[in-house]
N, C-alpha and C positions, 0 to 999 in steps of 0.2 A: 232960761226959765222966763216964761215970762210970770204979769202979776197974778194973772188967776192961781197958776201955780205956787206961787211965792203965799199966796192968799192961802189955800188949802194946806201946805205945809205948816205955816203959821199956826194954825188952829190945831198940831198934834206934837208940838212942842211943851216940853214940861211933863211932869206928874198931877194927874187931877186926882183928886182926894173924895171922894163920894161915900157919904155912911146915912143912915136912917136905922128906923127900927119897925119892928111890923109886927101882927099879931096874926099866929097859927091857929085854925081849932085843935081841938086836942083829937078828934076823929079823924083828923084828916092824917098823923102820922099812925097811927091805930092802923088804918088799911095797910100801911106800908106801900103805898102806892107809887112813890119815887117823886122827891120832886127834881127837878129841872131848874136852874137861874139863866135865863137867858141873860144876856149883858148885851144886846144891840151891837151897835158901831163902835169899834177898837180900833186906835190910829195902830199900836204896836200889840201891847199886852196888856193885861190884866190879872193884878190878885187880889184874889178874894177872902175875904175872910167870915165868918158866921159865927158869933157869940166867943170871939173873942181867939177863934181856932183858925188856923191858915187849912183851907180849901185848897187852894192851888193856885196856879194859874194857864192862861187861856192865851196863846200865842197865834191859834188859827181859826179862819172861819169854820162851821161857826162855833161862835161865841159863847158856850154853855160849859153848864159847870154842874153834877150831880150835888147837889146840899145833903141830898136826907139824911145821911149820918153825922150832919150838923145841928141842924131845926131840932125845938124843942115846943111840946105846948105850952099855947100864952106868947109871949113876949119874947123876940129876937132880936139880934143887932145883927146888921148887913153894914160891910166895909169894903172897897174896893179901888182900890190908885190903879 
C-alpha cells in the first residue's frame, strides 16, 4: 500500500457517532408522503436510529433508509454511528 492508501483507509477506521435534532412540520407527515434519510459516504455501515428507535442499518450503496414510520411532528432526534 502505498500512503495515499494508508491515508484513505485511516479516515474509516473507528465508529463515528453523529446525532442532532430537527424540526418536521406536522403537514408534511399528514400527506404521508415517505421520507427518505439519505446518509451520503459510508466507509462500512451504518445505524440509524430516529427518536430513540433503531431504524436499521445500511451496508450498501446507496446509502438510504425509509424514516416515516419513525418522524414525528415538531421535534426529532437523528443518531447514527
Amino acid at each position: 500500500m502505498n500512503w495515499r492508501e494508508l491515508s484513505a483507509l485511516r479516515d474509516c477506521f473507528g465508529i463515528v457517532r453523529y446525532s442532532t435534532e430537527f424540526e418536521l412540520p406536522a403537514g408534511l407527515i399528514e400527506k404521508r408522503t415517505g421520507l427518505t434519510l439519505a446518509l451520503g459516504q459510508v466507509c462500512e455501515l451504518a445505524q440509524v436510529w430516529v427518536n430513540g428507535r433503531a431504524v436499521g442499518t445500511s451496508w450498501s450503496a446507496p446509502y438510504q433508509m425509509d424514516i416515516t414510520d419513525f418522524v414525528r411532528p415538531g421535534k426529532n432526534s437523528l443518531r447514527i454511528e
